[in-house]
LODO-743399 format. One record per residue (C-alpha): residue number from 1; residue in one letter; x, y, z. Coordinates in Angstrom, 3 decimals. Example, Ala and Ser with C-alpha at 12.3 -4.5 7.8 and 13.67 -1.06 7.14 Angstrom:
REM LODO-743399
<node num="1" residu="A" xx="12.300" yy="-4.500" zz="7.800"/>
<node num="2" residu="S" xx="13.670" yy="-1.060" zz="7.140"/>
This chain:
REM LODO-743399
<node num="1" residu="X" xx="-125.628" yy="116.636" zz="9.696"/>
<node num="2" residu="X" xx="-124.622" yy="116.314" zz="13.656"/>
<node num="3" residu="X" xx="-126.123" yy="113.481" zz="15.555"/>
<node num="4" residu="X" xx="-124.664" yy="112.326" zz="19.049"/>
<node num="5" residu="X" xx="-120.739" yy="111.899" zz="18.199"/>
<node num="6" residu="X" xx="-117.881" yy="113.227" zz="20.494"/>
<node num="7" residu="X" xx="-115.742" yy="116.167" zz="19.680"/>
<node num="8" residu="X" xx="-112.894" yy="114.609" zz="17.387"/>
<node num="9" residu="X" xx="-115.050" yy="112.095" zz="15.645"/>
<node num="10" residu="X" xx="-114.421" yy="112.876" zz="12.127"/>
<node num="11" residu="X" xx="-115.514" yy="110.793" zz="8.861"/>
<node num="12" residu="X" xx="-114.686" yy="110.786" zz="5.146"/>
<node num="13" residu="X" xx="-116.447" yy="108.658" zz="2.808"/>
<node num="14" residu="X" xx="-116.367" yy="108.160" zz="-1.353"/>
<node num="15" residu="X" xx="-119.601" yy="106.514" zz="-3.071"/>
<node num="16" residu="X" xx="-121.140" yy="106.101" zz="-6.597"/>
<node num="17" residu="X" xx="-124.850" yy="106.185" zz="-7.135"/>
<node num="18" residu="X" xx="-127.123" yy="106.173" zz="-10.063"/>
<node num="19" residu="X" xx="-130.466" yy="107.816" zz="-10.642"/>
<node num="20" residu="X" xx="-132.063" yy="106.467" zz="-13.474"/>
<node num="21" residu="X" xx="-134.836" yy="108.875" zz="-14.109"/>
<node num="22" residu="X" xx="-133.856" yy="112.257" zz="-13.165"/>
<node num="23" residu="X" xx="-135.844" yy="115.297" zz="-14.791"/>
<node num="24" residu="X" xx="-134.449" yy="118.404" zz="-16.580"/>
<node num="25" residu="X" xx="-137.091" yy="120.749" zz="-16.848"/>
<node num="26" residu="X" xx="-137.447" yy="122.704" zz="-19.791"/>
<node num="27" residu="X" xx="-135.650" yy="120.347" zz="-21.592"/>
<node num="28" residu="X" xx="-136.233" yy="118.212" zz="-25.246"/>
<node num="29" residu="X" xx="-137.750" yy="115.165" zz="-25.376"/>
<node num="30" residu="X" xx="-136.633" yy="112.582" zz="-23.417"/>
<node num="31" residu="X" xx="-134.875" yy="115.033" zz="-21.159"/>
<node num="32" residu="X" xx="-137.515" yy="113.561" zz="-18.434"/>
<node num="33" residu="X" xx="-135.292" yy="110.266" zz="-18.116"/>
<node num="34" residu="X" xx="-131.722" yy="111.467" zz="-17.667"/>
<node num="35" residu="X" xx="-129.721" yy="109.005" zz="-16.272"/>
<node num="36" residu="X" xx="-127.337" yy="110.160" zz="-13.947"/>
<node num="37" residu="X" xx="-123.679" yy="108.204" zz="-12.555"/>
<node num="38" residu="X" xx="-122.653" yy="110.565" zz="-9.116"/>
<node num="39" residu="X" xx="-119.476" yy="110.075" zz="-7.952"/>
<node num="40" residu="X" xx="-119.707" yy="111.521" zz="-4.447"/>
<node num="41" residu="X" xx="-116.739" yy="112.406" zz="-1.355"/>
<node num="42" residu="X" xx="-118.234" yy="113.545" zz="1.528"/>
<node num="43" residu="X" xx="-116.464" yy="114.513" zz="4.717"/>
<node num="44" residu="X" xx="-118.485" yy="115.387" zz="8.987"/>
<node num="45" residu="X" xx="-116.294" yy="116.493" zz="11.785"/>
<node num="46" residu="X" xx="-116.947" yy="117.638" zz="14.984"/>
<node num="47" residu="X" xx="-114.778" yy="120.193" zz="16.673"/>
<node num="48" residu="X" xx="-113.937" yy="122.140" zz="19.648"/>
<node num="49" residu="X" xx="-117.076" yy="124.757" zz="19.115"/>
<node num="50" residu="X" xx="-118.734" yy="122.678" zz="16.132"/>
<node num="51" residu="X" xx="-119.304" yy="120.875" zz="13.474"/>
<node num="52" residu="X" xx="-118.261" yy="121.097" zz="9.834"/>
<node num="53" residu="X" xx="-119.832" yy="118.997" zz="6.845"/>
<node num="54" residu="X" xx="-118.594" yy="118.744" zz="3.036"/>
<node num="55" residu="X" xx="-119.726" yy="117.096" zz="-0.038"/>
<node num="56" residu="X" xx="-118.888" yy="117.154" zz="-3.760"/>
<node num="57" residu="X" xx="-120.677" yy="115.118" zz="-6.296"/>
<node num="58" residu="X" xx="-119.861" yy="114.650" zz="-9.889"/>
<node num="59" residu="X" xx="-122.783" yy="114.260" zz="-11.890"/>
<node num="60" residu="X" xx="-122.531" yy="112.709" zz="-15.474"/>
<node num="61" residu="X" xx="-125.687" yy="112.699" zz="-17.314"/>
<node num="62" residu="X" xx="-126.655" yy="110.530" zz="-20.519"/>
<node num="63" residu="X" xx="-127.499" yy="112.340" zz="-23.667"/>
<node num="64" residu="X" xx="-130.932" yy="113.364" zz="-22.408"/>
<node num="65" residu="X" xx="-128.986" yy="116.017" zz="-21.470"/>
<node num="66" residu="X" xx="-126.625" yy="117.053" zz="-23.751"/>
<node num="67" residu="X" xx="-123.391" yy="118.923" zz="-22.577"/>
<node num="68" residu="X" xx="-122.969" yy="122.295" zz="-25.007"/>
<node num="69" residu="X" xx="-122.568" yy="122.083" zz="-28.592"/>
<node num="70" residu="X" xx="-122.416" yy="117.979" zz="-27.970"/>
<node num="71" residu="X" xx="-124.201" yy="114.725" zz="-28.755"/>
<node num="72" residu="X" xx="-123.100" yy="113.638" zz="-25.431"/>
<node num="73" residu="X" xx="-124.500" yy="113.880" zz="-21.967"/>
<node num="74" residu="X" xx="-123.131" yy="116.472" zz="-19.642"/>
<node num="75" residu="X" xx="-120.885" yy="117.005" zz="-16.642"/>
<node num="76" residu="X" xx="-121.995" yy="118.566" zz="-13.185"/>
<node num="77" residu="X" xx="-120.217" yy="119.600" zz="-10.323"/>
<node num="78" residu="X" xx="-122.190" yy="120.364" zz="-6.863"/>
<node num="79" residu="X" xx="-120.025" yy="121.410" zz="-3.516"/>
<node num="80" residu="X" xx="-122.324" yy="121.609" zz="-0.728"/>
<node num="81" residu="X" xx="-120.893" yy="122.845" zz="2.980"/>
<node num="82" residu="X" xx="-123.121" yy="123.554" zz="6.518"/>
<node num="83" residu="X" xx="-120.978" yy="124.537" zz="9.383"/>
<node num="84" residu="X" xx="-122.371" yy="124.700" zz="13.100"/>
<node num="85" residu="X" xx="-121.217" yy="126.814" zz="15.790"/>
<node num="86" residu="X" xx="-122.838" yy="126.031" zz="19.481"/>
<node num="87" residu="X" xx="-123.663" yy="128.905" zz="22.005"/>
<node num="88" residu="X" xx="-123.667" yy="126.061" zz="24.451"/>
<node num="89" residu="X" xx="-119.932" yy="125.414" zz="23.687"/>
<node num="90" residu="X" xx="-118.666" yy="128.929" zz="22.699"/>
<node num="91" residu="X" xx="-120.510" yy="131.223" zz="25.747"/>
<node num="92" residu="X" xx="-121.154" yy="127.970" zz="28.119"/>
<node num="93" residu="X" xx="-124.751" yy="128.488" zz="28.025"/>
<node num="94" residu="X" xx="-127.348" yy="125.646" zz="27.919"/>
<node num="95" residu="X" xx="-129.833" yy="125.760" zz="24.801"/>
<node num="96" residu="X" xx="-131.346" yy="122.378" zz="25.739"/>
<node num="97" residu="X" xx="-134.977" yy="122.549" zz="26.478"/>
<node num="98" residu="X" xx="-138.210" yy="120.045" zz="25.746"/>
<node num="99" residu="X" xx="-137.337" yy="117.931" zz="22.812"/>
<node num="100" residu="X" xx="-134.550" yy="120.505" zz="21.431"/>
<node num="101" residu="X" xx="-130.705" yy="119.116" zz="22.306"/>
<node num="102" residu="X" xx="-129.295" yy="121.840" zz="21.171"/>
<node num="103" residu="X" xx="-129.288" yy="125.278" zz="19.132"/>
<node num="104" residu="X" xx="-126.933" yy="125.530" zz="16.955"/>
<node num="105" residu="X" xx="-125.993" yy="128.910" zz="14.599"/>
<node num="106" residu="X" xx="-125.330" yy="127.261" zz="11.219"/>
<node num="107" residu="X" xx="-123.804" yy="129.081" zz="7.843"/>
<node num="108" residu="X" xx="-122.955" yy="127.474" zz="4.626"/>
<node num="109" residu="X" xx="-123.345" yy="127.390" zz="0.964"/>
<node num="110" residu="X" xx="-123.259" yy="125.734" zz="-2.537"/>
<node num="111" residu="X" xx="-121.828" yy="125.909" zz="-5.864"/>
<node num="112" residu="X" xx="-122.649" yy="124.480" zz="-8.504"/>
<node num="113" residu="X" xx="-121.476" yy="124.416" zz="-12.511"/>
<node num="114" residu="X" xx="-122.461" yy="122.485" zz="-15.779"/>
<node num="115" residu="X" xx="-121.445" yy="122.568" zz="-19.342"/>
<node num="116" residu="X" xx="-124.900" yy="122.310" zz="-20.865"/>
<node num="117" residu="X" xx="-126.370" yy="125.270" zz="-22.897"/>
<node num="118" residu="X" xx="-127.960" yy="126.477" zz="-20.154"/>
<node num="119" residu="X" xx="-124.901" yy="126.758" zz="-18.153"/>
<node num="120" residu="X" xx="-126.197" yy="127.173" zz="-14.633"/>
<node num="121" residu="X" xx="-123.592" yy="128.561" zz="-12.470"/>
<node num="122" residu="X" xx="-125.312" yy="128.273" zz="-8.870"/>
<node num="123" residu="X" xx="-123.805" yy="129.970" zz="-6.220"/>
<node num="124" residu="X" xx="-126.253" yy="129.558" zz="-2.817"/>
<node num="125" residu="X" xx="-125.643" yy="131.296" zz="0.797"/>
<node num="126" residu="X" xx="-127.933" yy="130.403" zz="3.959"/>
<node num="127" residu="X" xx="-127.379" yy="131.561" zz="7.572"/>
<node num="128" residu="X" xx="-129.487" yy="130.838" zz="10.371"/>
<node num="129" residu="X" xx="-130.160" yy="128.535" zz="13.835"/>
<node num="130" residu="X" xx="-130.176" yy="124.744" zz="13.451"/>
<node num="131" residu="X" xx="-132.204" yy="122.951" zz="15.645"/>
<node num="132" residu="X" xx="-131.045" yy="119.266" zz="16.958"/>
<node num="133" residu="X" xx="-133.407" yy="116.820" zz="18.566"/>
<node num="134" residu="X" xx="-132.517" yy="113.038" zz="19.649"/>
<node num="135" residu="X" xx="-134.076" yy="110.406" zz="18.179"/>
<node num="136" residu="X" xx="-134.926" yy="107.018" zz="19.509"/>
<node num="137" residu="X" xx="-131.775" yy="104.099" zz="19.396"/>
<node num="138" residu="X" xx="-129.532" yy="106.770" zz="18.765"/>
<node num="139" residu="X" xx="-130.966" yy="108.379" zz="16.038"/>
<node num="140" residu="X" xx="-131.259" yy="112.355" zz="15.064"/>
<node num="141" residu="X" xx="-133.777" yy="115.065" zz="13.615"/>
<node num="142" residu="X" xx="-131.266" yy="118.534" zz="12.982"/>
<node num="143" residu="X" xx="-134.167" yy="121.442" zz="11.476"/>
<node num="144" residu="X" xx="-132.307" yy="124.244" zz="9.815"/>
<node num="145" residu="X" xx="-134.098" yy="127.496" zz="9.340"/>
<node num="146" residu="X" xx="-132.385" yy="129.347" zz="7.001"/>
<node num="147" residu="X" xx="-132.094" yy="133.030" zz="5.395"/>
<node num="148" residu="X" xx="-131.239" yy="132.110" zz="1.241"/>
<node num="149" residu="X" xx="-129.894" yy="133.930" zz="-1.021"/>
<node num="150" residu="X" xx="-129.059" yy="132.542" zz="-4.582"/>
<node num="151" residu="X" xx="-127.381" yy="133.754" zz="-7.569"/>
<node num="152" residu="X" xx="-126.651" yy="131.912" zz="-10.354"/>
<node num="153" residu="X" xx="-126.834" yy="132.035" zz="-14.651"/>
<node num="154" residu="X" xx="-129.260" yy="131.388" zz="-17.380"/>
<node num="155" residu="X" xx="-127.910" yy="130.664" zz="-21.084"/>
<node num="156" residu="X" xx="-131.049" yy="130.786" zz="-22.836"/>
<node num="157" residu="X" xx="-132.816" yy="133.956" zz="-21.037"/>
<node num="158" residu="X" xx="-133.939" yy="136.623" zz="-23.105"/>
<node num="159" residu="X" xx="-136.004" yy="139.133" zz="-21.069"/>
<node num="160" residu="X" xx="-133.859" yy="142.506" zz="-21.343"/>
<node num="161" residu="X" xx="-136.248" yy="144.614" zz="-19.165"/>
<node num="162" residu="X" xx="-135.820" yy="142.536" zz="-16.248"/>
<node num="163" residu="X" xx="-133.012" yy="140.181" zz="-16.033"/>
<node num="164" residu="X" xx="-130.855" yy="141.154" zz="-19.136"/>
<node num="165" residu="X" xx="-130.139" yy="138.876" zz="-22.058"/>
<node num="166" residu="X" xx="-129.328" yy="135.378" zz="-20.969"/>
<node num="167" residu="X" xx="-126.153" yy="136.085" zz="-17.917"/>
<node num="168" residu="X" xx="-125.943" yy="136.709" zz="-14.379"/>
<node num="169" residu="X" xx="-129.061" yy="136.461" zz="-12.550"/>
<node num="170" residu="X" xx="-130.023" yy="137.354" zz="-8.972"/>
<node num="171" residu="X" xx="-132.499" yy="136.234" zz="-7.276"/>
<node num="172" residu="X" xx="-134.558" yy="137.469" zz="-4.428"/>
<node num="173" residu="X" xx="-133.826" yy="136.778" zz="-0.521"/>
<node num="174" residu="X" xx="-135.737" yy="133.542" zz="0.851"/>
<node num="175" residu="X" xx="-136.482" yy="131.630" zz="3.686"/>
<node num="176" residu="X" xx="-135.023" yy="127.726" zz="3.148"/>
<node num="177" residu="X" xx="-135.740" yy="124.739" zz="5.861"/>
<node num="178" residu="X" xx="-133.480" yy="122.118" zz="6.012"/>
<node num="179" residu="X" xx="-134.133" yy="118.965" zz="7.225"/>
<node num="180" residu="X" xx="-131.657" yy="115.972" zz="8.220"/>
<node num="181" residu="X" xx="-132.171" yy="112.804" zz="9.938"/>
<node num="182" residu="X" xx="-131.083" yy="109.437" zz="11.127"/>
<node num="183" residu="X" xx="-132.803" yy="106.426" zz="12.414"/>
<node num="184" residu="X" xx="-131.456" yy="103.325" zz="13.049"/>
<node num="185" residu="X" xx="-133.998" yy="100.110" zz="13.093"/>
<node num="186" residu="X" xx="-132.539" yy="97.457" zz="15.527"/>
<node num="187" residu="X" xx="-136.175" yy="95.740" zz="14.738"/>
<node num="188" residu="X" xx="-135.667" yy="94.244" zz="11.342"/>
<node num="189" residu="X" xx="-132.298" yy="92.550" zz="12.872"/>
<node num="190" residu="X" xx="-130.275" yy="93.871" zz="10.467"/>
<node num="191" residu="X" xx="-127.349" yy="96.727" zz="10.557"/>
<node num="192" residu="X" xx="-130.069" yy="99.344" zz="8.616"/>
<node num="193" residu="X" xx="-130.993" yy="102.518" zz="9.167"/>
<node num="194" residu="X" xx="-133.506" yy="105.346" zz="7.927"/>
<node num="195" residu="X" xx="-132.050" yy="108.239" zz="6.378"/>
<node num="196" residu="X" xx="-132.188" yy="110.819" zz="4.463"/>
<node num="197" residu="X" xx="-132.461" yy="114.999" zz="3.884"/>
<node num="198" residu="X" xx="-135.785" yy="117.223" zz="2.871"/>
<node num="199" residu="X" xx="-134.924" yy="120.814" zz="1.870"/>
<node num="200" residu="X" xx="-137.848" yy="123.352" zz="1.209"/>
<node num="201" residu="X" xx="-136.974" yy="126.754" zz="-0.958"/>
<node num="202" residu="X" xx="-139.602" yy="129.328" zz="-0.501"/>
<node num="203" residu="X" xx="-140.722" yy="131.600" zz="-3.809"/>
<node num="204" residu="X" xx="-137.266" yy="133.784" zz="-4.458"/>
<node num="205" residu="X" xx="-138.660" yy="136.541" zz="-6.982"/>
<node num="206" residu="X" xx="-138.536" yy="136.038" zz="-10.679"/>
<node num="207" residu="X" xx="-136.223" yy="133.268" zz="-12.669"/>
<node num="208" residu="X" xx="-133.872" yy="134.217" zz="-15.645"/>
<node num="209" residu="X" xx="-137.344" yy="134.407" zz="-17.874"/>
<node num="210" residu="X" xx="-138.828" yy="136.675" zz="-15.497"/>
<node num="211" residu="X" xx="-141.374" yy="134.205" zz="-14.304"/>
<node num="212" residu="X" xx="-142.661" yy="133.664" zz="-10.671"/>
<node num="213" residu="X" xx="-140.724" yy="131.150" zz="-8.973"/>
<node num="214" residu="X" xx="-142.835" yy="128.732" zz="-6.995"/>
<node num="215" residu="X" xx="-141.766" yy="126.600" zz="-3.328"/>
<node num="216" residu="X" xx="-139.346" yy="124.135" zz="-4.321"/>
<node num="217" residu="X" xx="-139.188" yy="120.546" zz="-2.657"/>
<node num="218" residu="X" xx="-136.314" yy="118.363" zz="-2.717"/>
<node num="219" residu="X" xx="-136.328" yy="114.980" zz="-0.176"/>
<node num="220" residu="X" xx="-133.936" yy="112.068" zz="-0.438"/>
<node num="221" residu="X" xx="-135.008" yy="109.407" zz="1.731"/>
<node num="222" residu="X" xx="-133.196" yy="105.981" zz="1.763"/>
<node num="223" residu="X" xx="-132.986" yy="102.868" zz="3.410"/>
<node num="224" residu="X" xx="-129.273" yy="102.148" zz="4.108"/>
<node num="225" residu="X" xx="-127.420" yy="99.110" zz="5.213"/>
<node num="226" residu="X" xx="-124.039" yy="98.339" zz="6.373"/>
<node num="227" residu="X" xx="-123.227" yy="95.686" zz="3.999"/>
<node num="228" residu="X" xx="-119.484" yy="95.435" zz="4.931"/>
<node num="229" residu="X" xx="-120.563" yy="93.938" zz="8.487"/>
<node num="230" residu="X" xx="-122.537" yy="91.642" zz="7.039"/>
<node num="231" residu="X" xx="-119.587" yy="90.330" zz="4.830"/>
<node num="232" residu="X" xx="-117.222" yy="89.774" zz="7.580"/>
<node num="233" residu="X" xx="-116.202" yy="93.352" zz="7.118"/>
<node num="234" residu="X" xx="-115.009" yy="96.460" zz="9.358"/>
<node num="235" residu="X" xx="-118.717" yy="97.646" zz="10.651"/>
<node num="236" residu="X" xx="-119.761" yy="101.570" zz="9.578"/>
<node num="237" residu="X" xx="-117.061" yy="100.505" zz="6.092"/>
<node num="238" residu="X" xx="-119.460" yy="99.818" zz="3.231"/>
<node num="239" residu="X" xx="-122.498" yy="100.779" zz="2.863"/>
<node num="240" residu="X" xx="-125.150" yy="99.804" zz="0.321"/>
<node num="241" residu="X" xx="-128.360" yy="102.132" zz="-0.115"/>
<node num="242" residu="X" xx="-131.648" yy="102.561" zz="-1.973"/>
<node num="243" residu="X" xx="-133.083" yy="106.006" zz="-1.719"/>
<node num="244" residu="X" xx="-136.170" yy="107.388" zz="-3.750"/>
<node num="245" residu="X" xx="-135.309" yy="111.188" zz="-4.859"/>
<node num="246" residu="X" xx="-138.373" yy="113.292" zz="-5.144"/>
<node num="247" residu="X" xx="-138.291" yy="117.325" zz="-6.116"/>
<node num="248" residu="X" xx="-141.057" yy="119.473" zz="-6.530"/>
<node num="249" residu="X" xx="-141.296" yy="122.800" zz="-8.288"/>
<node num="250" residu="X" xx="-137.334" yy="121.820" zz="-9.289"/>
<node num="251" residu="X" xx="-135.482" yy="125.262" zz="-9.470"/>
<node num="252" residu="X" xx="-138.709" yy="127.288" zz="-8.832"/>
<node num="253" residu="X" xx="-140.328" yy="126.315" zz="-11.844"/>
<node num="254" residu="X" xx="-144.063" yy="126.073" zz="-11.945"/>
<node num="255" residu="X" xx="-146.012" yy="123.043" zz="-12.414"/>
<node num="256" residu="X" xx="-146.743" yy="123.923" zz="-16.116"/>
<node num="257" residu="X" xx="-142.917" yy="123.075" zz="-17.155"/>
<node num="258" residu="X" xx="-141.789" yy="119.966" zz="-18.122"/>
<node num="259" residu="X" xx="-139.906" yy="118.249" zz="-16.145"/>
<node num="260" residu="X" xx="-140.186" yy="120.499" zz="-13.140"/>
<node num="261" residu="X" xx="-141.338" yy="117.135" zz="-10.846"/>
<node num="262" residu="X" xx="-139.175" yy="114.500" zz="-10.574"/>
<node num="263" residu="X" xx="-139.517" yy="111.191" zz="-8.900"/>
<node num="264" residu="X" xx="-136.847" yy="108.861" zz="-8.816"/>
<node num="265" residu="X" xx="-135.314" yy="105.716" zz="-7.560"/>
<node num="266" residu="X" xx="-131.501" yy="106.244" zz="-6.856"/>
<node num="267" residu="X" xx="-129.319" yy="103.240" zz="-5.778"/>
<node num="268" residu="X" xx="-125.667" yy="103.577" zz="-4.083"/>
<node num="269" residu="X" xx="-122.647" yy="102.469" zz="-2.990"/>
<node num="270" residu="X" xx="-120.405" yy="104.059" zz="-0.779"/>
<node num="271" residu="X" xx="-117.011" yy="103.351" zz="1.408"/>
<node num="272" residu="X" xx="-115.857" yy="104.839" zz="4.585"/>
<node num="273" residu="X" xx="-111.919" yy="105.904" zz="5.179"/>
């Protein structure tokens, strides 16, 4: 994320949140509804020729979806970073035209891990311009347009003749959009705002079972207040959120898996150092 904040501005928050119905496709029975506690730290600075954003959530899932060899549910780990770099900065050019603020050159990556049997091992690079537009009352749109390129591990695979047995798996090079935004609504009176992320994963080859992967959708939009000002706290301290989480085609998979669409309410908490 960027937005309209001053070189130095830097932020570091810590939140929990809980999705009650998140999917796990290919799963059992019941592996539709896995409820899922995220504890989340998050960090967005702004620097000389840039911007830098981290976040790490720890997922812990209900026995819907079992960890390995276990009754119980099952531990996650996701690390997400997106760094920006600005021509208009760096080379003192301008990249500001029509509606566009700015041009950015953006790089980052994930990794990801869990102890189910499955034991996906997600390791994700994407490299390309960002594109940052202004949004009324101080708000933001940032577009990402993204080369992908994802490797990562399937437990269960058995398809020798194209991906090996079960291991290491590599998939194809594909484009990825990001999208990011923030809008504040000074209309409803209250210290709330419009958030939330869309990311869009065009087909990348063949999965771990060597079938066609399909274009994945994942958007998390929320309504999010600043409940600590409204308490007789610090303002931009606490905030409280509701967000609906909604992902399409989830990991590539086609329609004709289970769980591969999930829709879900996901309700947070989070505090700002």
């Amino acid at each position: 994320m960027t937005g309209a904040h001053a070189q130095g501005f830097s932020d570091t928050s810590m939140g929990v949140r809980d999705g009650p119905w998140i999917s796990n496709p290919g799963g059992g029975k019941g592996s539709r509804d896995v409820n899922k506690i995220i504890v989340n730290v998050a960090h967005f600075d702004v620097w000389d020729y840039g911007t830098n954003f981290f976040n790490v959530d720890a997922l812990f899932s209900n026995a819907n979806e079992p960890a390995n060899n276990s009754n119980g549910g099952s531990t996650e780990f996701y690390a997400v970073y997106r760094g920006q770099f600005s021509p208009d900065k760096i080379f003192g050019i301008n990249t500001h035209f029509g509606p566009i603020k700015a041009i950015n050159f953006e790089i980052g990556g994930d990794a990801e891990s869990e102890n189910t049997a499955f034991a996906p091992d997600k390791k994700l690079l994407v490299v390309g311009p960002n594109f940052n537009f202004d949004l009324p009352a101080g708000g933001f749109l940032d577009i990402g347009v993204h080369f992908s390129k994802e490797w990562n591990n399937n437990g269960f695979s058995s398809c020798p003749s194209t991906c090996g047995k079960g291991g290491a798996i590599s998939f194809d090079p594909a484009p990825e959009f990001e999208f990011v935004w923030l809008q504040p609504l000074p209309f409803t009176n209250l210290p709330l705002d419009f958030r939330g992320f869309m990311n869009i994963v065009m087909p990348k080859g063949t999965d771990g079972f060597g079938n066609h992967t399909y274009t994945e959708i994942l958007a998390r939009p929320q309504l999010q207040l600043d409940f600590g000002s409204l308490i007789g706290v610090k303002p931009r301290k606490i905030y409280t959120y509701l967000a609906v989480e909604f992902w399409l085609h989830k990991f590539g998979n086609g329609s004709e898996v289970s769980g591969s669409t999930e829709v879900s309410p996901v309700f947070g908490i989070e505090y700002h150092f």
